[in-house]
C-alpha positions as CSV (number, residue, x, y, z in Angstrom):
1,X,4.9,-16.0,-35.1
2,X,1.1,-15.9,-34.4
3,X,-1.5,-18.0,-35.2
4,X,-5.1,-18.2,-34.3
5,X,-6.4,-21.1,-31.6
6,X,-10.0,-20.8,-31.1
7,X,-10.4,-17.2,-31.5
8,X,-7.3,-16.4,-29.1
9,X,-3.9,-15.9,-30.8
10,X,-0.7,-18.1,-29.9
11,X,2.7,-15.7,-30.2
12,X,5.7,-18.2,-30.3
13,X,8.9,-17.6,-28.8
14,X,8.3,-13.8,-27.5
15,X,10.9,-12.6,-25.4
16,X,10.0,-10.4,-22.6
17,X,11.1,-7.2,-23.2
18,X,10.7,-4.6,-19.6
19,X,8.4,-4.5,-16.4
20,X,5.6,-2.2,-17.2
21,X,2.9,-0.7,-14.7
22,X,0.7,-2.9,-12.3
23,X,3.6,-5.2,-12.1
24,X,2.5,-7.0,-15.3
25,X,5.5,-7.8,-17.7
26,X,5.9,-6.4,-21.4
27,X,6.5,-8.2,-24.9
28,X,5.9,-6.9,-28.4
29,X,3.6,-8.8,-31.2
30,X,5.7,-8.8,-34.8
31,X,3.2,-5.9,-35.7
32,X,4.7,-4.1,-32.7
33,X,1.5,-4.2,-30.9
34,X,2.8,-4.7,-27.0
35,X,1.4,-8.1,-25.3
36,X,1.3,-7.7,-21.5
37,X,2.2,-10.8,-19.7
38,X,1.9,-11.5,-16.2
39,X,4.1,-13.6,-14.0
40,X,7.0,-13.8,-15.9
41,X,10.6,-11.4,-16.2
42,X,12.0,-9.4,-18.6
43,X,14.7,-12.3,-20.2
44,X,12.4,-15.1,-20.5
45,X,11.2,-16.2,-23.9
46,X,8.0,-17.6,-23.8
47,X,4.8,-18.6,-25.7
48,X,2.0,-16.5,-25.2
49,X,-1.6,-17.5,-25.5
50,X,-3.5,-14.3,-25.4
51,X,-7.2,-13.5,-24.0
52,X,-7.9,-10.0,-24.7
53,X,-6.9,-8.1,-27.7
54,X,-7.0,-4.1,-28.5
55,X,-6.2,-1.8,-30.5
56,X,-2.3,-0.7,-29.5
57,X,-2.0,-3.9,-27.4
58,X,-3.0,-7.8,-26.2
59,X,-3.1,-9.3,-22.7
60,X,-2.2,-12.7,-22.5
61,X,-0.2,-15.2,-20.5
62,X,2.7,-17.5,-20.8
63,X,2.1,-21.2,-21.5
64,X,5.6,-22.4,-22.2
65,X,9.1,-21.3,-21.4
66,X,11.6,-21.5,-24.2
67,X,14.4,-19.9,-21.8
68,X,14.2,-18.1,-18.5
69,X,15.8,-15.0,-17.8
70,X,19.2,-14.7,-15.8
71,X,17.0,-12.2,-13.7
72,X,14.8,-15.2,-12.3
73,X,14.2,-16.6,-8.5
74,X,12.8,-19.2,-7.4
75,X,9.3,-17.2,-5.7
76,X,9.1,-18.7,-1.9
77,X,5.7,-18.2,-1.4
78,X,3.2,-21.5,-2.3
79,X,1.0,-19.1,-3.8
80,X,2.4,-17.1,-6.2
81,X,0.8,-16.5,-9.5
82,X,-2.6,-16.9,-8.4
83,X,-2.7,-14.6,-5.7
84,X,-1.8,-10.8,-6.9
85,X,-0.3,-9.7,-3.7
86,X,3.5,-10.0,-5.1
87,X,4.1,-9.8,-8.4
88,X,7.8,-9.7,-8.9
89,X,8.1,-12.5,-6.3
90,X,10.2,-14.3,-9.2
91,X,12.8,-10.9,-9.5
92,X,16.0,-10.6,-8.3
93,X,15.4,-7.7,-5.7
94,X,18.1,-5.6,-7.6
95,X,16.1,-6.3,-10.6
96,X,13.0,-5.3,-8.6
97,X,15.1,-1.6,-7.6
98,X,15.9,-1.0,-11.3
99,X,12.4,-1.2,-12.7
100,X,11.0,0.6,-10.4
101,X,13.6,3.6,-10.3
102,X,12.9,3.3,-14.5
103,X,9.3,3.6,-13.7
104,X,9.4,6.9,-11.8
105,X,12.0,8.4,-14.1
106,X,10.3,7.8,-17.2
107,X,6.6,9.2,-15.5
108,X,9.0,12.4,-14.1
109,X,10.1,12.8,-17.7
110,X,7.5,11.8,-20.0
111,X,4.5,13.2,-17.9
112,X,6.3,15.9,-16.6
113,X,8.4,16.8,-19.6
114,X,10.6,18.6,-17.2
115,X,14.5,19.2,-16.3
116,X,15.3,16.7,-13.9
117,X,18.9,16.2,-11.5
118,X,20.7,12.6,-11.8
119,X,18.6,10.7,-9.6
120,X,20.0,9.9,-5.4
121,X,20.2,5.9,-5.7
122,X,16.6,4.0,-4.9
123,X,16.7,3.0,-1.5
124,X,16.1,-0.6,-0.8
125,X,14.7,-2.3,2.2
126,X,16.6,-4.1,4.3
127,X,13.9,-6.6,4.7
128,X,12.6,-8.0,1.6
129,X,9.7,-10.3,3.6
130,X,8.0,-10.0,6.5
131,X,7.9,-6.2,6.6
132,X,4.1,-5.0,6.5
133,X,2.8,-3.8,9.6
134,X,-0.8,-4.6,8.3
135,X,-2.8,-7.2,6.9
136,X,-6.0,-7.9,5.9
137,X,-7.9,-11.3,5.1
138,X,-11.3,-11.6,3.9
139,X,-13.7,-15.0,5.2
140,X,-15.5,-17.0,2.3
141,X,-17.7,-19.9,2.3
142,X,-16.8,-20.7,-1.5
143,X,-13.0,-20.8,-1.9
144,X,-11.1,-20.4,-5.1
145,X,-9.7,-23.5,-6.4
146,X,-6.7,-23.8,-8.5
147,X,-6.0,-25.1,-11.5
148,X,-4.2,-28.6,-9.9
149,X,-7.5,-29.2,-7.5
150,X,-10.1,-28.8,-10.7
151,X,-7.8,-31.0,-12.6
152,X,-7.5,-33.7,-9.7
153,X,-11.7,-33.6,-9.6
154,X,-12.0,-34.2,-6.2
155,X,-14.7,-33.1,-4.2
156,X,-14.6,-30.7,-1.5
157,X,-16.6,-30.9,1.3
158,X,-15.2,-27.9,3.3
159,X,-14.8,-24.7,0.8
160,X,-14.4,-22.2,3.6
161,X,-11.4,-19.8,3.3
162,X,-9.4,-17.1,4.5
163,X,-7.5,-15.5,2.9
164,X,-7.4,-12.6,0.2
165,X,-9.2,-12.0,-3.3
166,X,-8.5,-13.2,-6.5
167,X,-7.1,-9.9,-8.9
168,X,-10.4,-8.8,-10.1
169,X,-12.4,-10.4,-8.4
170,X,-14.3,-9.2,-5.3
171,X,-16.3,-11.8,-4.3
172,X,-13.5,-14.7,-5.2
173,X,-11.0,-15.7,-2.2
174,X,-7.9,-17.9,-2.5
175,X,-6.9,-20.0,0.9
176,X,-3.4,-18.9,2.5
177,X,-1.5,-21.1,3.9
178,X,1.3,-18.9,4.9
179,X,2.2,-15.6,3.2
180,X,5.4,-14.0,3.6
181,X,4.5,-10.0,4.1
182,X,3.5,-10.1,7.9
183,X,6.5,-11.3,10.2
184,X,4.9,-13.8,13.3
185,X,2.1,-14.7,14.9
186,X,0.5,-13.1,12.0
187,X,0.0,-16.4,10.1
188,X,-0.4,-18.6,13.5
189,X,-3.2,-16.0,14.4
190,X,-4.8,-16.1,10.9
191,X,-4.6,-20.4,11.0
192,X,-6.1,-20.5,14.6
193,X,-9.3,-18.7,13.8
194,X,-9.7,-20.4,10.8
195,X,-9.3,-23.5,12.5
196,X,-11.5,-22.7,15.7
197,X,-14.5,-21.5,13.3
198,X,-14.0,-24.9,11.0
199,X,-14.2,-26.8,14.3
200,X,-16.8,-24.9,16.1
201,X,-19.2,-24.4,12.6
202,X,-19.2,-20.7,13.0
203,X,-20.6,-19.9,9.1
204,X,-18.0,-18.2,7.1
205,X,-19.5,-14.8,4.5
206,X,-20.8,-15.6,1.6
207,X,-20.6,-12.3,-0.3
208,X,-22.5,-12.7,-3.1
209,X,-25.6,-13.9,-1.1
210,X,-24.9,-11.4,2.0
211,X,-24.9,-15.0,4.5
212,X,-22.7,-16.4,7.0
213,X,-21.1,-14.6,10.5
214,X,-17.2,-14.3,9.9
215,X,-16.7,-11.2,7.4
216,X,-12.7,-9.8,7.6
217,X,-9.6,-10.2,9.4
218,X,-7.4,-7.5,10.4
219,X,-4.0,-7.9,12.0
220,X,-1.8,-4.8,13.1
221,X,2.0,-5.1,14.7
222,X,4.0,-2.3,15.1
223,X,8.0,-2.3,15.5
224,X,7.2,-1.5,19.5
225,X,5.9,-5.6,19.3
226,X,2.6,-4.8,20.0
227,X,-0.2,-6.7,18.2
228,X,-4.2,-5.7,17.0
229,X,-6.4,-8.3,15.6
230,X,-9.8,-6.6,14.4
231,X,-12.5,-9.2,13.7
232,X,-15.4,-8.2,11.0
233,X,-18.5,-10.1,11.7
234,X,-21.7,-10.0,9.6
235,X,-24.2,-9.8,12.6
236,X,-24.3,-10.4,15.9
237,X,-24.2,-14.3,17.3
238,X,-22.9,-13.8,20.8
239,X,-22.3,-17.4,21.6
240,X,-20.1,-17.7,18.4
241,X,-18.1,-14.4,19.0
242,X,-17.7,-14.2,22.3
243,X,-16.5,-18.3,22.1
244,X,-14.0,-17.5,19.0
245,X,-12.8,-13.9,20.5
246,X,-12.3,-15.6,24.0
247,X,-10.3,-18.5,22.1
248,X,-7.9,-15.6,20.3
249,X,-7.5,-14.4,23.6
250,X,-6.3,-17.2,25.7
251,X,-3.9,-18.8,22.2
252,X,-2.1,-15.7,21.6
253,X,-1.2,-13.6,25.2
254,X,0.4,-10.9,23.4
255,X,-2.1,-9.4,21.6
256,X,-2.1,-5.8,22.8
257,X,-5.6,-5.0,21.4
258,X,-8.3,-7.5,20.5
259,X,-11.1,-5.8,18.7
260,X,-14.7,-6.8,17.1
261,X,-17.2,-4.7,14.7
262,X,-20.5,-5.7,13.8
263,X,-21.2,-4.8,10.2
264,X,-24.9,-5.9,8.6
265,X,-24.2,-3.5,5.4
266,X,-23.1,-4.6,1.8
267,X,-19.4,-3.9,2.3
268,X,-16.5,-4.5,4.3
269,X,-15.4,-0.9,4.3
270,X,-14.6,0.4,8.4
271,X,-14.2,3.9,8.9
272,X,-18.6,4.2,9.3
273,X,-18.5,1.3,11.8
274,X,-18.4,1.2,15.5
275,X,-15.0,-0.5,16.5
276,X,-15.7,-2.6,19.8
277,X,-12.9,-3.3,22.1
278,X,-12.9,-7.1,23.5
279,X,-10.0,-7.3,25.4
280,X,-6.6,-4.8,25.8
281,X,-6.6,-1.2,24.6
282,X,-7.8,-0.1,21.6
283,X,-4.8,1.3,19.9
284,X,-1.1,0.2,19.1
285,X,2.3,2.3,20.0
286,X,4.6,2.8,17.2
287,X,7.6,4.5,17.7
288,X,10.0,6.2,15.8
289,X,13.5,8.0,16.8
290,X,11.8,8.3,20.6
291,X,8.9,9.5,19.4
292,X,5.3,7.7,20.1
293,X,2.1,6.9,18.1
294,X,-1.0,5.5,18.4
295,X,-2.2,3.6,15.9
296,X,-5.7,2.6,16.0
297,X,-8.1,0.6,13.9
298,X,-8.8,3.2,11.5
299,X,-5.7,5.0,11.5
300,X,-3.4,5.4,8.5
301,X,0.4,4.5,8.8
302,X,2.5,3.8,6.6
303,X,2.8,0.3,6.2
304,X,5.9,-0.5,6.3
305,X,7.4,0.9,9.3
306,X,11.3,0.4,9.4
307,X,11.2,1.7,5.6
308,X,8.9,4.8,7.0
309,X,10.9,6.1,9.0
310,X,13.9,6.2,6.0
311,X,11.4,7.6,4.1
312,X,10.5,10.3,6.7
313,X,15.0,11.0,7.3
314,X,15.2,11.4,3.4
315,X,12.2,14.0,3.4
316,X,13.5,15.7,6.5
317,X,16.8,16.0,5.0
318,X,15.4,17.3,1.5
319,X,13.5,20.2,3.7
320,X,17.1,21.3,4.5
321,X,15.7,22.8,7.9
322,X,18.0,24.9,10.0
323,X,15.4,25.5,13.3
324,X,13.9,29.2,11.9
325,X,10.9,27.7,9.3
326,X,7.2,27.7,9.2
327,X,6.9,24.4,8.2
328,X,3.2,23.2,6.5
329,X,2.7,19.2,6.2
330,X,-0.3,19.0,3.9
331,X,-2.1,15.9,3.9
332,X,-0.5,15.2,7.2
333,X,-2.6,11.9,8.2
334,X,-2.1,11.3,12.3
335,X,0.9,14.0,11.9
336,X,3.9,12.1,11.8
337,X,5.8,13.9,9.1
338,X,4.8,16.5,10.9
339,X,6.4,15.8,14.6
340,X,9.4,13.9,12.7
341,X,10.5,17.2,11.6
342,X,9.8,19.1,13.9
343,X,12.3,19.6,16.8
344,X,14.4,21.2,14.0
345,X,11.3,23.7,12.7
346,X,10.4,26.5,14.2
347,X,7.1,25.7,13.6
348,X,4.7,23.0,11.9
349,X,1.0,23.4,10.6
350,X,-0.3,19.6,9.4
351,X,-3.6,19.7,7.1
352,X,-6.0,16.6,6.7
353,X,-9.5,16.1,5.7
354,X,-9.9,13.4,8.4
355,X,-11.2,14.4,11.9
356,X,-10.3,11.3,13.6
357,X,-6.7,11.3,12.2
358,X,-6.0,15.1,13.1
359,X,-7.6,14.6,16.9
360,X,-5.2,11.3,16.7
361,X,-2.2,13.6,15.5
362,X,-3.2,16.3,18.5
363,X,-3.1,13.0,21.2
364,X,-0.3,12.0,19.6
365,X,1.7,15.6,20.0
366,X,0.9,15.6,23.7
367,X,1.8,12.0,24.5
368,X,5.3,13.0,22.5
369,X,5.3,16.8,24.5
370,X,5.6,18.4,21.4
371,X,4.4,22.0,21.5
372,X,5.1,23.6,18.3
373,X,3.0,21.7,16.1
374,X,-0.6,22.7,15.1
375,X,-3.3,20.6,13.0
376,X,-6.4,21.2,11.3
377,X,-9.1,19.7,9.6
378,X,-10.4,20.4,6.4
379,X,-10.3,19.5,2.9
380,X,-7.0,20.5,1.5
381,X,-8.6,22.5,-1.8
382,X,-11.3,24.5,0.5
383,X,-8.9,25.0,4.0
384,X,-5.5,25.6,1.7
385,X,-6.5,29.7,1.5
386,X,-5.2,32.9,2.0
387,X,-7.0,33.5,5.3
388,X,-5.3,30.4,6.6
389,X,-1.9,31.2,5.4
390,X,-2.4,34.7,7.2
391,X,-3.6,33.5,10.2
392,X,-0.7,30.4,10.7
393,X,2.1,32.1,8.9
394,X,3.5,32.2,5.6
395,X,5.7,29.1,5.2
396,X,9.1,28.7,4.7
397,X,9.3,25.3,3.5
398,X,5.6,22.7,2.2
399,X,5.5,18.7,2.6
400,X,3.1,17.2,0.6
401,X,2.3,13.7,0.9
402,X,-1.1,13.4,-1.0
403,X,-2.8,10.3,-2.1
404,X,-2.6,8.3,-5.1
405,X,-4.7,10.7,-6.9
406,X,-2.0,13.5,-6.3
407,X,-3.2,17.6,-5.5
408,X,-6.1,19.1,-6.4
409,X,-5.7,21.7,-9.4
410,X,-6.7,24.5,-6.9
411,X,-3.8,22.8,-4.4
412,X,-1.0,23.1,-7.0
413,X,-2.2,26.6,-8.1
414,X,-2.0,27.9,-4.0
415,X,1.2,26.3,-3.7
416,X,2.5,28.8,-6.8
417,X,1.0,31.6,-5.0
418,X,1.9,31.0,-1.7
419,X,5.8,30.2,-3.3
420,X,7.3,28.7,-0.2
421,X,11.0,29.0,-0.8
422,X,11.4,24.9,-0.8
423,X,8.8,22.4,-1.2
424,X,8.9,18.6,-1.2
425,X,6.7,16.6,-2.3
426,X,6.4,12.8,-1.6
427,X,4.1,9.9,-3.7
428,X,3.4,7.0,-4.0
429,X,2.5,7.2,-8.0
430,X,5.2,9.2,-9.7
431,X,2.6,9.4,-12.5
432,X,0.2,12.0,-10.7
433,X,3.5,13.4,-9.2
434,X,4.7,13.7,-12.5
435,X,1.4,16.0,-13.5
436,X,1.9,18.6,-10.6
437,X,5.7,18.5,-11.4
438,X,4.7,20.2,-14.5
439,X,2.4,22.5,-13.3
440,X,5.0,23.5,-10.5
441,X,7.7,23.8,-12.9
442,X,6.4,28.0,-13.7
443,X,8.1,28.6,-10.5
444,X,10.2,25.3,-9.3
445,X,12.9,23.5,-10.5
446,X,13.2,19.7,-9.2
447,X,16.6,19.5,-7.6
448,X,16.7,16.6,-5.6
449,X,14.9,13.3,-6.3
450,X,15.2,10.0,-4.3
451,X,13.0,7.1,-4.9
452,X,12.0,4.6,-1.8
453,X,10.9,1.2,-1.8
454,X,8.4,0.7,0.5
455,X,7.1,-2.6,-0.8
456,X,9.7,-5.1,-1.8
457,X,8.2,-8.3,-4.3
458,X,5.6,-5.9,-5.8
459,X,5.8,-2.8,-8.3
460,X,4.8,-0.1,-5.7
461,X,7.4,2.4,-5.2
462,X,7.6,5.7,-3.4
463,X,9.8,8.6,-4.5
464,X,10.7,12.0,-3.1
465,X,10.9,15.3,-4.9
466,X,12.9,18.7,-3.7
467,X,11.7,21.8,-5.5
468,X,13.7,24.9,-4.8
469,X,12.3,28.4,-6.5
470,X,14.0,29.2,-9.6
């Protein structure tokens, strides 16, 4: 029943119906309006206090349990529910597989609207914590405080923080104590600099006021153990960096690749910055079935690397390949797709619209001595043509791996008239996969479909699609 509480509506006992998108939970009001609820599991049956209403649904939250769902865990992480990193931290993890295999069915067959095959079972990860190979934490000289701290109304002399931003909020950062995605000396690392700077007065960023010296915090490992910690600072104090970068140094022996950037503009984005090198080499080695990459600060990898490279044996075993094909690998990042498959291709042309990545997939091909794979740059829409498919072969089989956005109209259309015998397709949002699926479907039918969990405790899910010509 609802009732109104100073201009925000109380539903009682609601029971939480399904896991929707975002990794925001789903209830329905008695006028079947749907309520979206954070933090809690389909099963519990809760009171809601809403804060935002519209026309087909509310947003609210839960402010008393009635009954908690047999699908519940106790989350491990101290800061769960307030910071938005994992969601579904309170799931059972074969709770976690079902919602999201759900998830990319129903996108496959309500966007798509499309004949489908039974699904190949989800593939879990065998590590459930600990299993990002990347990190990043932001400085802040006005910390988030939680509910408890306002209420105990103490003051704080020392708001500095590092850690990552509140859900919406860019300018908003929440301590961390210790989070559970990046396996060791990730949070000993992160801990140490935050206690040198305290110490030593280096200022932390204030973002909303563009002050302080200590901007980000970037920590790579790779499954080879090598380590890169990338510090962002505002502007350039030599004293203060070279004391703190000189301190990482000497603490933590094994860092591979110690790394600085000086970065005076408005945000925290890399990829127009100079990386500086302080100490080591400036890349990582990940490897992969004997095969070698560098992965530097700006490279793309997927993040998650014992999970890639199931996700990389699924999609070379979807391609079906026999040693004879062209192979094309659109979208191909530093090329790894690519030189996975390619000891059983005849050939493989990778396609990406980042020059660093594609002269980082050529390094990469000759440190490997790999010679049948060639890469080019371009933008996939404009380079994707007919001149290019006559000068590199017409292909047998197409991986695509776009972004979250999915192909470009013009990307889907060349793909029907280039009508490569087999193409598979692999996303990370089923939903835009779902749109090209239909487009495809004039030519394809969808005859093998696997998804893969890449990122265990959140709603992110990645899923593999085989289209064979009809």
């Amino acid at each position: 029943m609802g009732r109104k509480q100073s201009d925000k509506i109380i539903f009682r006992e609601v029971t939480v119906l399904d896991a929707g998108a975002k990794g925001v939970s789903v209830a329905k009001a008695e006028d079947g309006r749907v309520i979206f609820i954070p933090n809690v599991v389909p099963g519990d049956v809760v009171d809601v206090q809403t804060f935002k209403k519209r026309k087909a649904y509310f947003e609210g939250k839960a402010i008393h349990f009635h009954q908690y769902s047999k699908d519940r865990v106790e989350p491990k992480c101290s800061h769960f529910g307030v910071c938005g990193g994992c969601k579904w931290q309170n799931m059972q993890y074969e709770k976690q597989l079902h919602y999201k295999n759900n998830e990319v069915y129903n996108h496959l067959k309500r966007i798509g609207k499309i004949d489908l095959p039974d699904f190949e079972p989800i593939l879990g990860s065998e590590k459930q914590f600990y299993y990002r190979n990347k990190m990043e934490f932001s400085f802040s000289d006005s910390r988030w405080l939680t509910e408890n701290e306002i209420q105990q109304e103490a003051t704080f002399t020392n708001r500095n923080a590092l850690g990552f931003h509140i859900p919406k909020m860019w300018d908003k950062i929440l301590d961390i104590e210790h989070c559970y995605l990046q396996e060791d000396p990730s949070n000993a690392i992160r801990n140490s600099i935050k206690a040198f700077a305290n110490q030593h007065e280096i200022p932390f960023f204030n973002a909303r006021n563009q002050t302080g010296i200590l901007r980000t915090l970037m920590i790579r490992t790779s499954s080879t153990g090598e380590i890169m910690v990338l510090l962002q600072f505002f502007k350039e104090e030599k004293n203060m960096r070279e004391a703190l970068l000189n301190h990482i140094k000497t603490t933590f022996p094994s860092i591979t690749s110690l790394l600085y950037v000086i970065n005076e503009k408005g945000n925290d984005t890399l990829y127009d910055q100079e990386i500086k090198l302080f100490h080591g080499r400036d890349y990582i080695l990940e490897e992969m079935e004997g095969l070698h990459f560098s992965v530097n600060a700006k490279s793309f990898y997927q993040t998650n690397s014992e999970q890639a490279f199931e996700l990389y044996k699924i999609t070379r075993d979807f391609a079906g390949l026999t040693g004879n094909e062209i192979v094309y690998d659109l979208y191909t990042g530093t090329g790894t797709i690519a030189q996975f498959v390619s000891k059983k291709a005849k050939k493989v042309v990778g396609v990406e619209a980042v020059p660093e990545a594609i002269s980082e997939a050529k390094e990469n091909a000759k440190r490997n001595i790999i010679d049948n794979c060639s890469f080019f740059v371009g933008d996939m829409k404009v380079i994707f043509t007919d001149s290019f498919i006559q000068q590199n072969g017409k292909p047998d089989v197409i991986i695509t791996d776009p972004p979250r956005d999915g192909m470009h109209a013009d990307v889907v259309q060349q793909l029907l008239k280039v009508a490569p015998e087999k193409i598979v397709y692999v996303s990370c949002n089923s939903a835009t996969q779902a749109r090209d699926l239909a487009i495809l479907d004039a030519l394809y039918k969808v005859t093998r479909v696997r998804p893969v969990d890449m990122f265990p405790q959140t709603h992110h899910v990645e899923n593999v699609v085989l289209l064979e010509k009809k």
